[in-house]
C-alpha positions in Angstrom: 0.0 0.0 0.0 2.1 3.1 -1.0 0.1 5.4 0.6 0.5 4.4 4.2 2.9 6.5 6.1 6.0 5.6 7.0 5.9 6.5 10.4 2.7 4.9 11.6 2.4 1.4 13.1 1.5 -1.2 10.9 -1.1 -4.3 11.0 -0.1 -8.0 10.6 0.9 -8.2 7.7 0.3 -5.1 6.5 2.9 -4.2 3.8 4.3 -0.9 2.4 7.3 0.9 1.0 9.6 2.5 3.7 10.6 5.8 1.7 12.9 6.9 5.0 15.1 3.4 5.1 14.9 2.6 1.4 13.3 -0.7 1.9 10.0 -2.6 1.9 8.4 -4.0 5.1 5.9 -5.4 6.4 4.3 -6.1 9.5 4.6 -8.7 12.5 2.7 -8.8 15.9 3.7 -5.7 17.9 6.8 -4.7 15.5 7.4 -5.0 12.1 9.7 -6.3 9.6 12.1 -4.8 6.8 12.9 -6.9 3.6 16.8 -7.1 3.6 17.8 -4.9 6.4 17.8 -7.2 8.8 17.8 -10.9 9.5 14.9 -12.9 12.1 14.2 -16.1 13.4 11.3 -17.4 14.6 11.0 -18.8 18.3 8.6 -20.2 20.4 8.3 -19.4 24.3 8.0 -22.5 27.0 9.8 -20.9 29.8 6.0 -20.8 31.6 6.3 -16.8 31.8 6.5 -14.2 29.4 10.0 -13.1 27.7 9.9 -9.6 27.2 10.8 -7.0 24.5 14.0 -6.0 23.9 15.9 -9.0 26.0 18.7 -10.8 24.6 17.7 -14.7 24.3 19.7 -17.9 23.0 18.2 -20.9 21.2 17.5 -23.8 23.3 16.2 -27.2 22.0 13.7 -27.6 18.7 10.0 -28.3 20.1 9.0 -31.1 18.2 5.4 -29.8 18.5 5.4 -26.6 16.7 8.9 -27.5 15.0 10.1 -24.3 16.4 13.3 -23.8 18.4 12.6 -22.5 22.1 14.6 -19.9 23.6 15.7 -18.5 27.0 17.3 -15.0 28.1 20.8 -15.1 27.5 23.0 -14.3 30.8 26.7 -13.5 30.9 27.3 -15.1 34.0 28.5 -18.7 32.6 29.9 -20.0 29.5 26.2 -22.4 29.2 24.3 -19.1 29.2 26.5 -17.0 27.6 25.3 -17.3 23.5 23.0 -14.6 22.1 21.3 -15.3 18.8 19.4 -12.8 19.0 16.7 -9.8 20.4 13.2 -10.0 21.0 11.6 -7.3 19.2 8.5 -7.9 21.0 7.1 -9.7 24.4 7.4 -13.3 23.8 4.0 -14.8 25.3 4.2 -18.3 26.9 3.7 -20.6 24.2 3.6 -17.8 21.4 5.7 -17.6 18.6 7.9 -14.5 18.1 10.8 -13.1 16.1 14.3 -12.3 17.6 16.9 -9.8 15.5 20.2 -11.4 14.7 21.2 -8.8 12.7 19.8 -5.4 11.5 18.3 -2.2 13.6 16.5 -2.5 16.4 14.2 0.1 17.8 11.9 1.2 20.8 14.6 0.3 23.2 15.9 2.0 26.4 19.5 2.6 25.4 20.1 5.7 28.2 23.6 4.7 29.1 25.1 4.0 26.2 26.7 6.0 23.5 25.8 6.2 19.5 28.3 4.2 18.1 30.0 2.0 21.1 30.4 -1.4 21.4 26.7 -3.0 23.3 27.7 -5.9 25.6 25.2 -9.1 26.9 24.7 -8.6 30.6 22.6 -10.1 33.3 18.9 -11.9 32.3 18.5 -11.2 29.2 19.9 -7.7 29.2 22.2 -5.5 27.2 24.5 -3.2 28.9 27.6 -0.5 27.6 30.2 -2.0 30.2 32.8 -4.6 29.5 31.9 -7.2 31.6 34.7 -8.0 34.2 36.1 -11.4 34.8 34.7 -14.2 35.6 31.8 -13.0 33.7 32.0 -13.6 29.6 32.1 -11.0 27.2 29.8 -11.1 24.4 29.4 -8.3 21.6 26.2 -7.8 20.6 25.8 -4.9 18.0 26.4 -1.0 18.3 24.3 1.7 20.0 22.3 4.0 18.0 19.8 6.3 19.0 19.9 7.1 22.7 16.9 7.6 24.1 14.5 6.5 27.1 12.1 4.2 24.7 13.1 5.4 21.4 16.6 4.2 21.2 18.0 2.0 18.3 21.2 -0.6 18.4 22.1 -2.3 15.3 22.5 -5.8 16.3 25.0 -8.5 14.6 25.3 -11.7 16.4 25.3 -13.2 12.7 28.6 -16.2 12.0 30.4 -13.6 10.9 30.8 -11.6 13.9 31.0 -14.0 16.5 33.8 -15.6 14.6 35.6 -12.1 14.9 34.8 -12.1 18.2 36.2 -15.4 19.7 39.6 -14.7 17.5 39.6 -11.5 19.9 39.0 -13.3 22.8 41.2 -16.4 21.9 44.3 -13.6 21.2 43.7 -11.8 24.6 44.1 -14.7 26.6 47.4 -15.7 25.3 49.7 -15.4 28.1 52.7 -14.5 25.7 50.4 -11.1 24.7 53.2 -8.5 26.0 51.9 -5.2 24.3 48.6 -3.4 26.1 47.0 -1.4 23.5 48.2 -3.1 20.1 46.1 -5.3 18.4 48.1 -6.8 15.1 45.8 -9.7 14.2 42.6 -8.8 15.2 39.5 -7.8 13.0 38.2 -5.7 14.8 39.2 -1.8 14.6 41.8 -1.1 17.7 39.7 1.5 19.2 37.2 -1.0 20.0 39.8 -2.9 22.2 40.2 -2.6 25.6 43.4 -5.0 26.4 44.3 -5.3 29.9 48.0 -5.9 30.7 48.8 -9.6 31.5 
């Protein structure tokens, strides 16, 4: 429908052209998709409570049932729990199906704290934080803030392969023992101002 405005909400499957982002979308319950600008995966909620909005989760096991994977908050606080695949971009009801981000922008989020353009980090329950977590707890890269608001903030999430491959050849470098150089990052792939390196 071309004339629908851009910045209204849309219906289940409701579909228009997004003449702000350059892309074609259409909408999901509570949120709404855009057509290559960002990647989602469909879950289903048996935790017995709902998962809410914005939380960071990790697949679980494949529900034979609705041949959906079931998913869980992600937690930084042990290697088990410590895998993101993705966002909720709406509350997950208990024994609903519902799509997490893996990569691409999210929005309506609190991200007061952060700073357009840092790294975002997986915190505690579910949550996303703009610390490094400190050791013993694991540290997990998530995306990049955007907009910094109160409930109209934005990070632009990438928890795709690619990334997380970048991200344990980080981590795999920085605990080397032999690592005598604070501050120098020769192999990495990610940019050096991204790198906090604590001397060892």
């Amino acid at each position: 429908n071309k004339t629908l405005d851009e910045t209204n909400p849309l219906l289940e499957a409701e579909f228009r052209y997004n003449k702000h982002d350059l892309t074609f979308e259409f909408g999901t319950p509570g949120s709404k998709t855009q057509i290559n600008q960002e990647g989602n995966f469909p879950i289903i909620n048996k935790t017995g409570s709902i998962r809410d909005n914005g939380k960071l989760v990790r697949i679980l096991v494949l529900d034979n049932t609705s041949n959906h994977f079931t998913a869980d908050y992600a937690d930084n606080t042990s290697e088990v729990t410590a895998k993101v695949d993705g966002m909720l971009t709406y509350d997950a009801v208990v024994d609903g199906v519902s799509l997490i981000v893996y990569k691409g922008l999210v929005r309506g989020l609190n991200t007061i704290g952060g700073t357009t353009g840092n790294l975002v980090y997986l915190g505690i329950n579910g949550d996303f934080t703009p610390t490094k977590p400190s050791y013993p707890n694991k540290t997990i890269v998530v995306g990049r803030y955007g907009a910094i608001h109160a409930t109209e903030g934005t990070i632009f999430m990438d928890v795709s392969s690619t990334l997380q491959s970048k991200i344990n050849e980080l981590e795999s470098e920085l605990s080397l023992r032999g690592y005598q150089n604070p501050g120098i990052c020769q192999k990495c792939a990610i940019l050096p101002q991204d790198i906090v390196i604590d001397p060892v």
